[in-house]
Backbone bond lengths (Angstrom), bond angles and torsions (degrees), N, CA, C in turn:
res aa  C-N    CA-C-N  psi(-1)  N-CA   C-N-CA  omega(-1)  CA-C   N-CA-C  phi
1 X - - - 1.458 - - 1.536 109.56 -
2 X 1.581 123.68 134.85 1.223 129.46 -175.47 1.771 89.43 -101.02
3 X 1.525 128.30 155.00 0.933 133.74 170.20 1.558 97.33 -138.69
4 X 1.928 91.36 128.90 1.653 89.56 -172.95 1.735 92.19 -106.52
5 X 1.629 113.15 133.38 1.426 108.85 173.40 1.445 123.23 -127.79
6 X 0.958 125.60 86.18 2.020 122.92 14.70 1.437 117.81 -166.02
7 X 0.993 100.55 137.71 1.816 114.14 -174.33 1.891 104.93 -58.22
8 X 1.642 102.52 -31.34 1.688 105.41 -178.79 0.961 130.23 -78.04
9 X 1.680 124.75 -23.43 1.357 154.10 173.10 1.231 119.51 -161.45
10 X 1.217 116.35 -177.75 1.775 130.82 -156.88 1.285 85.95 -119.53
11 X 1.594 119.74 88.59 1.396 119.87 163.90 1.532 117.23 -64.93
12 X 1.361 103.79 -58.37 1.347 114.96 160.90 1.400 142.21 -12.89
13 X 1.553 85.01 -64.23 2.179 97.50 164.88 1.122 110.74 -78.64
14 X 1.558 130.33 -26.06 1.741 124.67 178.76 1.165 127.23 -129.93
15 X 1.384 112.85 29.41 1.508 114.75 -160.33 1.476 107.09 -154.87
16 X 1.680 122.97 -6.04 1.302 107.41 179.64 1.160 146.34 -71.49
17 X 1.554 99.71 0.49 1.852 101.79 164.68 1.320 117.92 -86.97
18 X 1.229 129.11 -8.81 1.123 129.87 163.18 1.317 128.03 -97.81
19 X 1.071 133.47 -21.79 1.943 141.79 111.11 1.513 114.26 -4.79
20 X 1.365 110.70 -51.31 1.575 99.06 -161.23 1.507 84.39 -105.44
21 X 1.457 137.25 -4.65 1.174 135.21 175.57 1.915 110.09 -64.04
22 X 1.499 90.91 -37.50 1.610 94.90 -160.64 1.692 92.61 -86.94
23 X 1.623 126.32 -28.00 0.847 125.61 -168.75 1.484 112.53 -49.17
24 X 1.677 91.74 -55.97 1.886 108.63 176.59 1.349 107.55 -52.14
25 X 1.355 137.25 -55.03 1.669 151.11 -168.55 1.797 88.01 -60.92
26 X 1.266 136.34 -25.64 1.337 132.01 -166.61 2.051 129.26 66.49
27 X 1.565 77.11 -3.82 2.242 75.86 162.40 1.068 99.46 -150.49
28 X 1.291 132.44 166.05 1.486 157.35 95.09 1.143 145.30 -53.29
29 X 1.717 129.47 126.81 1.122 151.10 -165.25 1.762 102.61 -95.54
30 X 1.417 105.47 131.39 1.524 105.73 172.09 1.397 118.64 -152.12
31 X 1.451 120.56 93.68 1.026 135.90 170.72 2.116 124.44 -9.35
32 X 1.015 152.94 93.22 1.245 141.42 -169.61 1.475 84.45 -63.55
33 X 1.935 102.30 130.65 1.587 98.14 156.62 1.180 147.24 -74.19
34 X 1.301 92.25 10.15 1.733 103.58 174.34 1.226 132.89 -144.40
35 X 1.071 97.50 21.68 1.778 133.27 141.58 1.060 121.62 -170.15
36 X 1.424 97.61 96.94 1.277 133.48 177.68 1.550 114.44 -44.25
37 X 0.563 130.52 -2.31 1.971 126.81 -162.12 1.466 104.38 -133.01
38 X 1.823 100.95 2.25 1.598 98.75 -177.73 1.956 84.18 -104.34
39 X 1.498 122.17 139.93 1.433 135.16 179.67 1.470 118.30 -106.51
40 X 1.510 137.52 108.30 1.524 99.88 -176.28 1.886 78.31 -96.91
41 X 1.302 88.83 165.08 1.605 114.11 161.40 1.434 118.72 -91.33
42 X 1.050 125.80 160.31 1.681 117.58 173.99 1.767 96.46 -155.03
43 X 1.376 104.80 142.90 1.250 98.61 -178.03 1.901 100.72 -118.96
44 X 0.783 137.88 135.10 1.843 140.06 -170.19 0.971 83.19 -40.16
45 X 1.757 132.78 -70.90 1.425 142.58 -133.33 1.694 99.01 -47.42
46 X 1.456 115.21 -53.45 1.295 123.12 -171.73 1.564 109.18 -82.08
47 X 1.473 124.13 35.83 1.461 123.90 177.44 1.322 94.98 -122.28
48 X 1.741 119.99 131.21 1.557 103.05 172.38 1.620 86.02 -114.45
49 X 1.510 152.14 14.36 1.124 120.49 160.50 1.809 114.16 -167.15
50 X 1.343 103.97 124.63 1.603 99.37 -171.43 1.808 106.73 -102.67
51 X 1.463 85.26 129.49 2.037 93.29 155.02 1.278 102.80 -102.58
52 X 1.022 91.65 127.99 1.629 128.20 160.58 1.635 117.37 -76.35
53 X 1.293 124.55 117.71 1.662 112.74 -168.62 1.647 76.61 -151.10
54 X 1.587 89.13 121.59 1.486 113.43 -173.34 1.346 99.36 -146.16
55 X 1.718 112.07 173.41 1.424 130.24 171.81 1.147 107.35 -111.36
56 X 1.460 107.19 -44.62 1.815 107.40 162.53 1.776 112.41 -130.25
57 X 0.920 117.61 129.33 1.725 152.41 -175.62 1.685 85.72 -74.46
58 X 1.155 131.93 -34.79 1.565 114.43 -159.41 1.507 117.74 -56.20
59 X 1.026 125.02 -34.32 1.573 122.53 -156.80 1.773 98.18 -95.11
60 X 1.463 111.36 -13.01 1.882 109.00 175.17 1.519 90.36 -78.32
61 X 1.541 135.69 -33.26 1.135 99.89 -142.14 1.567 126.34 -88.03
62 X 1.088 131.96 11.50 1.414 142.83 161.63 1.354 112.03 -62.11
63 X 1.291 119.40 -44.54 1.393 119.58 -170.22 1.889 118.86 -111.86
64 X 1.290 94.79 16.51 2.079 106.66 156.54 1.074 112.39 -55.13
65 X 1.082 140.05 -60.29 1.493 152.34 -141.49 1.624 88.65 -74.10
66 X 1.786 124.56 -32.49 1.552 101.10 -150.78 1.942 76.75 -124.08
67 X 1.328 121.20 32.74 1.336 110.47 159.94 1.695 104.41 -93.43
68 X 0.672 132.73 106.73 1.596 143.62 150.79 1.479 128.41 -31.16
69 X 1.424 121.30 -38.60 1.291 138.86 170.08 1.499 118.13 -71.59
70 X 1.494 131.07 106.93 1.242 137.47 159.60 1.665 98.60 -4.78
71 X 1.010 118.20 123.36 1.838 129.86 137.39 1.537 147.88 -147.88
72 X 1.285 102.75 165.47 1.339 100.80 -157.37 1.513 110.34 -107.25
73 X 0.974 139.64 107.63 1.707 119.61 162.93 1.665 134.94 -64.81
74 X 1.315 107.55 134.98 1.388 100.77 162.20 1.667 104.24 -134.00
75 X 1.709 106.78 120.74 1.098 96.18 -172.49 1.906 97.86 -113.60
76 X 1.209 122.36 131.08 1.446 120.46 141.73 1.415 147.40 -72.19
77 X 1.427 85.71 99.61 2.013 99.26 169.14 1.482 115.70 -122.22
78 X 1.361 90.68 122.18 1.707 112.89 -177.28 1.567 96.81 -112.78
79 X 1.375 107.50 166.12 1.303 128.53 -172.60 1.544 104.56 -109.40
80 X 1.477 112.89 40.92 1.336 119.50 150.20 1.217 134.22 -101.72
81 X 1.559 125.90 157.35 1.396 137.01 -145.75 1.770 96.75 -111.65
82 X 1.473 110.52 -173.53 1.553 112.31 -165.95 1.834 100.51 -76.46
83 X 1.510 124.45 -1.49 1.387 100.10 175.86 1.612 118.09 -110.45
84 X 1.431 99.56 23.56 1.410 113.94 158.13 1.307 122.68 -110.16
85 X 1.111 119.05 -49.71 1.595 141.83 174.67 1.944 112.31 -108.23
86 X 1.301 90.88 45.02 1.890 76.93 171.17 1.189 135.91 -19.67
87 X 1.669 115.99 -49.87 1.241 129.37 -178.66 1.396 128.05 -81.35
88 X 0.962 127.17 -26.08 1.572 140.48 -152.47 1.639 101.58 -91.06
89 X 1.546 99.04 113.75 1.512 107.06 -162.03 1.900 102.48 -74.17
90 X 1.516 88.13 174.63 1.596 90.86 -174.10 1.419 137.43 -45.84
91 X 1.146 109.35 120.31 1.622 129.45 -155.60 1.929 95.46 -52.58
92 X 1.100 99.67 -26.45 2.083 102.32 -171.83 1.286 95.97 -74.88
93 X 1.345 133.78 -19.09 1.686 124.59 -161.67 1.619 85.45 -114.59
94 X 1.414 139.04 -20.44 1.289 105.45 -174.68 1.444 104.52 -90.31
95 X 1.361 108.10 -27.49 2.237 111.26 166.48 1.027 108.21 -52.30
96 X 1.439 128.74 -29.88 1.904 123.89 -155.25 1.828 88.25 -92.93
97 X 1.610 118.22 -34.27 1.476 108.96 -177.44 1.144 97.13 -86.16
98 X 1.478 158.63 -20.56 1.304 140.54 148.07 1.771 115.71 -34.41
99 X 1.438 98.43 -67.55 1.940 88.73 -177.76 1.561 90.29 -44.71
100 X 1.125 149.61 -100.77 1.634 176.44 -120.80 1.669 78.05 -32.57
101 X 1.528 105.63 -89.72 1.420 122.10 169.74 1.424 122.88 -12.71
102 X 1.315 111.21 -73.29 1.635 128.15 176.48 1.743 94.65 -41.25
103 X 1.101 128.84 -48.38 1.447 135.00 -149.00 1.726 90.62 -73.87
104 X 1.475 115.85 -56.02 1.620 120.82 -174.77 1.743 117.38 -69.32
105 X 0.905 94.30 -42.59 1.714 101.15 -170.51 1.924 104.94 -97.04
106 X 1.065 99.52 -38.39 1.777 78.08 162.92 1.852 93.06 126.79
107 X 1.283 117.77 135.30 1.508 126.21 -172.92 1.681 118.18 -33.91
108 X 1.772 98.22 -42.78 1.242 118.23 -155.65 1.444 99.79 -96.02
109 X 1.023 118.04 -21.65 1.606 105.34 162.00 1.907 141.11 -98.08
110 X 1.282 72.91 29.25 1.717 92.48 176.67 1.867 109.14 -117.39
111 X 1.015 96.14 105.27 1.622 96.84 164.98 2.124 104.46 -107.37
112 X 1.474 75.74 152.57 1.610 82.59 164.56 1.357 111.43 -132.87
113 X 1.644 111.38 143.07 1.331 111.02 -174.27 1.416 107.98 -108.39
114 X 1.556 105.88 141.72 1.760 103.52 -178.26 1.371 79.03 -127.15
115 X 1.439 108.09 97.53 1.690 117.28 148.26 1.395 99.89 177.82
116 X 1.506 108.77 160.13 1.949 116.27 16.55 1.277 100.77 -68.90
117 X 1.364 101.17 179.92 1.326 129.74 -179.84 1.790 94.10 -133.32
118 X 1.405 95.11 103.41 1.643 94.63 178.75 1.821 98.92 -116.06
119 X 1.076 103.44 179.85 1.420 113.97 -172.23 2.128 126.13 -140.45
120 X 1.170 81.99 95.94 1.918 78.66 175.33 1.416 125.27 -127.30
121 X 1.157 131.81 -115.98 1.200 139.35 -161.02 1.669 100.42 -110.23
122 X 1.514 116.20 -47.65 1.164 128.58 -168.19 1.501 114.54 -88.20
123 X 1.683 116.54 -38.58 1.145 141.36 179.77 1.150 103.17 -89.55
124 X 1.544 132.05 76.88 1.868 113.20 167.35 0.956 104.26 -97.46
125 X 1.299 97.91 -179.34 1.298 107.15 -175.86 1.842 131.07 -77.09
126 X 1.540 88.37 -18.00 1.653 84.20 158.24 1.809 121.03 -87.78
127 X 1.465 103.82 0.47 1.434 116.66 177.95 1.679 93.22 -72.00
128 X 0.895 116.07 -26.89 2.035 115.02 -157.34 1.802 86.53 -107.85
129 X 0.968 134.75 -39.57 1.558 129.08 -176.44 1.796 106.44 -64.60
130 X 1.856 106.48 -34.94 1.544 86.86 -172.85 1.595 103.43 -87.05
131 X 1.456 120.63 -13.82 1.569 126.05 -156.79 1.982 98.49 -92.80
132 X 1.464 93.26 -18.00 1.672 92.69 158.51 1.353 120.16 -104.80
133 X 1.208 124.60 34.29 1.587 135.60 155.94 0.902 103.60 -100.05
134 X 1.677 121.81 -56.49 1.016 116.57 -157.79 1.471 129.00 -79.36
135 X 1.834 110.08 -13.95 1.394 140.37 155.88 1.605 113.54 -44.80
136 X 1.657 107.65 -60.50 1.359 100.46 -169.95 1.473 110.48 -105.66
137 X 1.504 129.76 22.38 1.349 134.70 133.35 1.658 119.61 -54.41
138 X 1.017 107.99 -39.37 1.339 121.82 159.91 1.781 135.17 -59.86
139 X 1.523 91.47 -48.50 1.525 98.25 -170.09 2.111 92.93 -96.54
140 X 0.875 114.26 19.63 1.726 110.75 175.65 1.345 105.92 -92.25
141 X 2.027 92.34 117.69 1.872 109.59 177.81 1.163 62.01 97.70
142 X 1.048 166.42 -95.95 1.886 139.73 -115.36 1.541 105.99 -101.47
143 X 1.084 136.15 -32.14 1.663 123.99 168.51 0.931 98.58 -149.43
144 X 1.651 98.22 133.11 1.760 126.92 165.75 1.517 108.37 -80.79
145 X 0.834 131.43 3.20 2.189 132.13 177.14 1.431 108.93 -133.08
146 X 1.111 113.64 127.74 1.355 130.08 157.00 1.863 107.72 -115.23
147 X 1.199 108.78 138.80 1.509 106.22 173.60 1.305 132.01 -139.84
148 X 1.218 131.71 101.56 1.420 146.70 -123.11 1.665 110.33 -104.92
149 X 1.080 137.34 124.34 1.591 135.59 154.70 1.772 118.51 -111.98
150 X 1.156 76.56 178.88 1.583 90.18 176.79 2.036 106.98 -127.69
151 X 1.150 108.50 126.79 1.463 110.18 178.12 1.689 119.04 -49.02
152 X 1.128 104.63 136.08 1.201 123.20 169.47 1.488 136.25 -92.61
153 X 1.346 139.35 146.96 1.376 119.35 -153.03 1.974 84.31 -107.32
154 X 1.203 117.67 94.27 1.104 141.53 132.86 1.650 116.00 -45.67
155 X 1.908 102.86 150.10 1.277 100.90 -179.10 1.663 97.06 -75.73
156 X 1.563 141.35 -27.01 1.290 121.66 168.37 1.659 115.17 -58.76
157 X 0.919 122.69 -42.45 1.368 127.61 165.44 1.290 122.11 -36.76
158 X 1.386 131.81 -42.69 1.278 141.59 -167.63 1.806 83.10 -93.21
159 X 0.841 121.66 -45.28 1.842 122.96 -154.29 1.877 85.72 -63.24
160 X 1.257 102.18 -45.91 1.659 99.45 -157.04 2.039 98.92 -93.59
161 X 1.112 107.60 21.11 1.837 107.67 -173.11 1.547 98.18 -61.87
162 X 1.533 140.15 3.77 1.013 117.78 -177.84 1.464 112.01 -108.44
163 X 1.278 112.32 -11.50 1.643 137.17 161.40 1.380 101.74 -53.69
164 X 1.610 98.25 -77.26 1.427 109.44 -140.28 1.724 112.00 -60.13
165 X 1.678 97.97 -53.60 1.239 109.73 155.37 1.741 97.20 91.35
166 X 1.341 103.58 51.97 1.663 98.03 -162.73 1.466 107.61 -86.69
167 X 1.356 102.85 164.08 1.550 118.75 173.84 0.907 132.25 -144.83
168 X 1.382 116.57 116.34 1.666 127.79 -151.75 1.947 120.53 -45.90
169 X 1.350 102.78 113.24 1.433 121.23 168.29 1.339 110.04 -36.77
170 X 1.450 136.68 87.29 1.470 140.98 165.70 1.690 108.09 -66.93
171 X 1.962 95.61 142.62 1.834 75.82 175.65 1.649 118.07 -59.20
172 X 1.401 101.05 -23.17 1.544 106.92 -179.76 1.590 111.37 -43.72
173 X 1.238 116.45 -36.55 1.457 137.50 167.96 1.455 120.76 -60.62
174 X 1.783 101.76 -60.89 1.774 95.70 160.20 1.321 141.94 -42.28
175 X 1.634 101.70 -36.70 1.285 113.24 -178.56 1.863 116.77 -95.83
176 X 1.606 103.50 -8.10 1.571 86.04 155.78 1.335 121.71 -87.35
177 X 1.174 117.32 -22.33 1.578 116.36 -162.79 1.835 96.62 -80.99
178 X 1.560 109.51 -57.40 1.382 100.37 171.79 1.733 123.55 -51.16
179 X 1.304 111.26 -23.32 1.804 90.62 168.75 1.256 115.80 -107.39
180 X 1.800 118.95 8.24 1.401 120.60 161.21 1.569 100.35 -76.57
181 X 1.285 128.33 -75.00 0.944 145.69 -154.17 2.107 104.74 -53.68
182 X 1.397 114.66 -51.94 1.120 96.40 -175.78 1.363 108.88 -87.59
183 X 1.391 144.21 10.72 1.448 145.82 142.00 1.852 124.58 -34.70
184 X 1.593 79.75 -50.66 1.613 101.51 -171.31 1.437 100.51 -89.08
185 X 1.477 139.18 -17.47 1.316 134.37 146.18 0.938 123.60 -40.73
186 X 1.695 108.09 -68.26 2.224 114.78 -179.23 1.607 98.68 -51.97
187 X 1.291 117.93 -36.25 1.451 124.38 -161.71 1.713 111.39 -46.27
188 X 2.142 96.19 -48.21 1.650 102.76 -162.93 1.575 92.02 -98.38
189 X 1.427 128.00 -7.05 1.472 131.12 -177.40 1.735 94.49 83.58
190 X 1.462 120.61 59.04 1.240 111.48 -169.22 1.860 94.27 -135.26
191 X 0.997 134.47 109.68 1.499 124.54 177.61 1.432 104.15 -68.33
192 X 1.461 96.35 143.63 1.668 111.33 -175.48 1.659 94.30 -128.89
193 X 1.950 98.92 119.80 1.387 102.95 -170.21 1.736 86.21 -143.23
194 X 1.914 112.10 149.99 1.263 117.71 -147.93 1.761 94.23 -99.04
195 X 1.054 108.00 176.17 1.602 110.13 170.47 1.705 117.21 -119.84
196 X 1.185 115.14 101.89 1.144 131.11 -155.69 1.643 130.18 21.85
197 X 1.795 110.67 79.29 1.201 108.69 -142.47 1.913 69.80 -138.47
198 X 1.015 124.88 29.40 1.457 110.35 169.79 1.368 110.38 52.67
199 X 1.529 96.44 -147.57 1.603 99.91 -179.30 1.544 107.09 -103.94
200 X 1.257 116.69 24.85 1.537 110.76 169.44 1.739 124.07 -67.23
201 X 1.015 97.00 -18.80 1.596 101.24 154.15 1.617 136.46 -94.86
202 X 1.366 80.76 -42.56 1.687 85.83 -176.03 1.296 143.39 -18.05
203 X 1.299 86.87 -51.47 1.934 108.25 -178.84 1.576 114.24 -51.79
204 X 1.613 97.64 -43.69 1.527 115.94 -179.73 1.456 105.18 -70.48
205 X 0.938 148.64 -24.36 2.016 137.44 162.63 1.759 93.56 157.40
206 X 1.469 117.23 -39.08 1.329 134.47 -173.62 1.838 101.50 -32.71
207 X 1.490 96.89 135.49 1.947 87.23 -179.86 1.486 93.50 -106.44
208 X 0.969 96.08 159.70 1.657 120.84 -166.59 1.736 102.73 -121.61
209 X 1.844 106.19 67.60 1.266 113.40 148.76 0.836 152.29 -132.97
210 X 1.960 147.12 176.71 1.637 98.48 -178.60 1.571 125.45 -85.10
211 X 1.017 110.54 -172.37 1.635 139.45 -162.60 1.653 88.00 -63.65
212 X 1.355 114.28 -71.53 1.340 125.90 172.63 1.113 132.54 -119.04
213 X 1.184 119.75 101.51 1.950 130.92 -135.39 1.387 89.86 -100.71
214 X 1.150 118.23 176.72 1.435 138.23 173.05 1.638 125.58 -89.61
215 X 1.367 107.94 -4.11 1.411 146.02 170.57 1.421 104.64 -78.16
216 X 1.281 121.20 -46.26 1.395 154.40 -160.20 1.514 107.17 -72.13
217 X 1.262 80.65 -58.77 1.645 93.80 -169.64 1.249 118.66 -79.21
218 X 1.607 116.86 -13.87 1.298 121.76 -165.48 1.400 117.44 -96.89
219 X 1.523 104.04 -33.73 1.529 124.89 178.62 1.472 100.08 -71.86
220 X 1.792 139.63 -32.02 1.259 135.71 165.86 1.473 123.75 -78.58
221 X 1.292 124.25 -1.41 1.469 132.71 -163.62 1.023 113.93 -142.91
222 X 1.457 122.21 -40.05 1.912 126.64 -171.24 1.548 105.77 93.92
223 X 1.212 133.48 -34.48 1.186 141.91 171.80 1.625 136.17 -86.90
224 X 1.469 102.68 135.96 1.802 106.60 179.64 1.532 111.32 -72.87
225 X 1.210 92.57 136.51 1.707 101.47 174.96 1.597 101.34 -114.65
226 X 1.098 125.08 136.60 1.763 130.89 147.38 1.422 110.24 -58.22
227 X 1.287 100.92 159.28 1.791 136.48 -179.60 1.553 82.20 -65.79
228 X 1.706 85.22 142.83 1.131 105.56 176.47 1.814 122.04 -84.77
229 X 1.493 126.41 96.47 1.440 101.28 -157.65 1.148 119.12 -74.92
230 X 1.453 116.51 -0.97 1.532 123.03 -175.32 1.762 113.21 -65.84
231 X 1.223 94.14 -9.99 1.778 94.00 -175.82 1.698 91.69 -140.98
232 X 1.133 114.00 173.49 1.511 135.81 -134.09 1.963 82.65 -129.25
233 X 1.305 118.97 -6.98 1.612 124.33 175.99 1.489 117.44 -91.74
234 X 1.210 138.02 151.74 1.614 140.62 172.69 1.627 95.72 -66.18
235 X 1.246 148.09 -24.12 1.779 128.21 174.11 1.440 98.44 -28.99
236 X 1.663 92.88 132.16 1.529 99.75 153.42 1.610 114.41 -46.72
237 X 1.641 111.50 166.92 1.648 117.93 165.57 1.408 101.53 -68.52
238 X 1.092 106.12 127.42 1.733 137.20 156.46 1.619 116.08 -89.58
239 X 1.603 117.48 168.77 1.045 111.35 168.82 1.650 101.66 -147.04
240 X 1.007 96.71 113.97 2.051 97.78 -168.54 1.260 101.26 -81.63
241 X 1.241 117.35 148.42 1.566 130.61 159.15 1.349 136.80 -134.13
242 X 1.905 98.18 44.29 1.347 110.18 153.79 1.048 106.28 -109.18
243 X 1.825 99.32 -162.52 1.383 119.84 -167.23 1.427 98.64 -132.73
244 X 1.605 102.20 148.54 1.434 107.13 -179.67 1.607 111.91 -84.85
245 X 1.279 117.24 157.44 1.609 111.34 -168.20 1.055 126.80 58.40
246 X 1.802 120.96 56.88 1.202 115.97 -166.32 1.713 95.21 -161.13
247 X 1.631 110.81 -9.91 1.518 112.07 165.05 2.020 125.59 -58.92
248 X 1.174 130.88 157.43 1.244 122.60 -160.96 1.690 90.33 -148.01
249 X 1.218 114.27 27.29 1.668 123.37 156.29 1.075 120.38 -115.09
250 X 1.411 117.05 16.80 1.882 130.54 171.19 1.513 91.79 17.25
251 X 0.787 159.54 94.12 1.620 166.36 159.60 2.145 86.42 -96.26
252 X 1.117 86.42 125.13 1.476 106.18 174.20 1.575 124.27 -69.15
253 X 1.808 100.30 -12.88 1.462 89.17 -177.21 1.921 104.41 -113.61
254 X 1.158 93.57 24.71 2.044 94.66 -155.29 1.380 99.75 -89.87
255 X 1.367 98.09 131.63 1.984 118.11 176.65 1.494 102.31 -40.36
256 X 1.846 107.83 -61.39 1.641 119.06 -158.58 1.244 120.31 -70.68
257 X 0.971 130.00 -26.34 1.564 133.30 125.93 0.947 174.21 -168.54
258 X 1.282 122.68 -179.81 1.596 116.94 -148.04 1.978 117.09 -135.06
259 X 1.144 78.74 28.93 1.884 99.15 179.17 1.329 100.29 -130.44
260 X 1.204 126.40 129.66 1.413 110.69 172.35 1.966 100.62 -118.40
261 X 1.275 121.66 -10.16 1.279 135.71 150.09 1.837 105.79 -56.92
262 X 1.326 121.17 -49.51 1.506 90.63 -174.14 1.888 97.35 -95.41
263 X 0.706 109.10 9.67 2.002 113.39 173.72 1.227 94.28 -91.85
264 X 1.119 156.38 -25.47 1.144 135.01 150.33 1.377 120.17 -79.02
265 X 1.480 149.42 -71.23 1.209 132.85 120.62 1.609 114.20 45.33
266 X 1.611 119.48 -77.59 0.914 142.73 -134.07 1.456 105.03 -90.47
267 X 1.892 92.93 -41.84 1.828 102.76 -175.62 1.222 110.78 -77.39
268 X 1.990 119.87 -25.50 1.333 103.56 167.88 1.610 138.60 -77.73
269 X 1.225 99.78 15.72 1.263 119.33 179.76 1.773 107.72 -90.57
270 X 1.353 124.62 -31.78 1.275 131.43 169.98 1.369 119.61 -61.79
271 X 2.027 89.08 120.26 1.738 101.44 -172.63 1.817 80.56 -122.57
272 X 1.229 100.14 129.38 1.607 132.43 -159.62 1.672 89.51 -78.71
273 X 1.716 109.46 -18.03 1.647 81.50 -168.99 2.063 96.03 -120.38
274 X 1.062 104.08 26.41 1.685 118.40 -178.44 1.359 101.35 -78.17
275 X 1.526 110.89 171.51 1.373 108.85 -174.92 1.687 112.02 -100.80
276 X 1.542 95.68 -15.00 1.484 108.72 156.81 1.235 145.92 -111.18
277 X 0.952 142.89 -172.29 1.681 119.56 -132.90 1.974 80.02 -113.54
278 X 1.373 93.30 -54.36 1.871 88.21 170.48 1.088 113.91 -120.93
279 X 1.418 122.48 135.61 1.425 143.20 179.50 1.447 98.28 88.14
280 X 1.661 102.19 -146.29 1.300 122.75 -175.04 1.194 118.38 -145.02
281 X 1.530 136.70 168.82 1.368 118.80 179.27 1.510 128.65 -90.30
282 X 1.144 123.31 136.20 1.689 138.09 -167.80 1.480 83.12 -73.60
283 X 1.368 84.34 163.44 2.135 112.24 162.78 1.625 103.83 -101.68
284 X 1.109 121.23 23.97 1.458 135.82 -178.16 1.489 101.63 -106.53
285 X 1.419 116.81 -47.47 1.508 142.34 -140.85 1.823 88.51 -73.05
286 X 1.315 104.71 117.94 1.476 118.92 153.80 1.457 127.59 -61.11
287 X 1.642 143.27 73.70 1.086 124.25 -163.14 1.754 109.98 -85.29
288 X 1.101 123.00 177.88 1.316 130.85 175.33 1.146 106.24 -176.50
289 X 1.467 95.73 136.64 1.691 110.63 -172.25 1.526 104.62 -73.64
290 X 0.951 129.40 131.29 2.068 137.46 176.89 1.586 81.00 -99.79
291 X 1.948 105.52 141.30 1.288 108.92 170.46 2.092 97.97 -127.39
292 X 1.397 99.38 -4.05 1.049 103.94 -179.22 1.542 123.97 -154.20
């Protein structure tokens, strides 16, 4: 079992004492989001490998060294300011815990993600061509992957269109950023590969694979995993164990969420020593052990 933590929220930046809480206790509880009253269980023992998908890496990194389980990072840093990402602490301390990281877990298992990649008035596109030089001048000798998107019109997306202020991605657009962008890749010796963006890059040098390949998974585990069918991408199957509406980096463009009334709501419901990430468990609650 791969456990991705987490595509729904940033356990990582707000949740790691209770992460390494469940780690010690040996399972985790995770609500199905769409029926709620159904529980799977997960016990570590039966996990052979975790991604980590964070905004900031800082608060795991004391306690890597005594995780035991193969993992992978994917951290996101974009070259946005506080009226995109309100929350997301200073961009110099989450690069400096990337090298830190890169140094413990090993070159090849650190990706960094620069997306979305949205586009306005403030953000052009030569704004994102020099802020990805200047990204992987930095991350060269410390990560071989960078992995790139383009924003999606999410219902937070539409909620926040007066923020964001977007402006439609021309291929004329695809094709500068893909032959800016993978230039300045060969440049730091850093491969620049897209996140399910088809072949709209390709042509331009950009590789067109997934996030977490089956290549990926095999060289960290020994074992084949299947496509994940929950998403419409080649990633192996994952099994997340957050919760949606429960991030505290309100980022204006993010899928997971889009309430910031029940994200608050939501965080006061978090008991750091529960077996779930929010609330607690009912005598209603259907559990079932997940072995895969």
């Amino acid at each position: 079992m791969i456990l991705n933590i987490s595509g729904r929220t940033d356990i990582v930046a707000f949740y790691t004492p209770w992460l390494m809480n469940r780690m010690n206790e040996g399972f985790v509880d995770v609500r199905n989001p769409f029926f709620p009253k159904k529980v799977s269980r997960i016990y570590f023992k039966d996990v052979d490998l975790i991604v980590f998908c964070t905004k900031n890496p800082f608060p795991i990194l004391p306690f890597l060294k005594d995780i035991q389980i193969p993992v992978v990072f994917q951290v996101t840093l974009t070259p946005y300011k506080k009226d995109i990402e309100p929350n997301v602490p200073d961009k110099k301390k989450v690069l400096e815990t990337i090298l830190h990281i890169s140094n413990i877990v090993g070159i090849e298992n650190v990706y960094v993600r620069y997306d979305p990649i949205l586009i306005n008035d403030a953000y052009t596109i030569d704004y994102h061509c020099r802020a990805f030089e200047k990204l992987c001048s930095v991350l060269e000798n410390s990560v071989k992957h960078v992995i790139i998107s383009f924003v999606d019109i999410y219902k937070n997306v539409e909620r926040n269109k007066d923020v964001l202020q977007l402006k439609e991605i021309t291929r004329e657009d695809f094709e500068t950023i893909g032959k800016n962008f993978s230039a300045i890749g060969k440049k730091y010796g850093i491969a620049v590969q897209s996140c399910y963006e088809q072949d709209k890059l390709e042509p331009y040098g950009i590789l067109n694979i997934p996030c977490v390949s089956k290549e990926l998974a095999f060289r960290l585990t020994g074992k084949k995993f299947s496509k994940w069918q929950a998403r419409d991408c080649a990633c192996v199957s994952m099994v997340d164990i957050g919760e949606y509406n429960t991030c505290s980096h309100f980022c204006k463009y993010c899928y997971a969420n889009y309430n910031e009334k029940s994200i608050k709501q939501n965080i006061l419901k978090h008991d750091v020593h529960s077996s779930l990430l929010i609330g607690t468990l009912k005598e209603s609650d259907e559990i079932k052990v997940r072995r895969k």
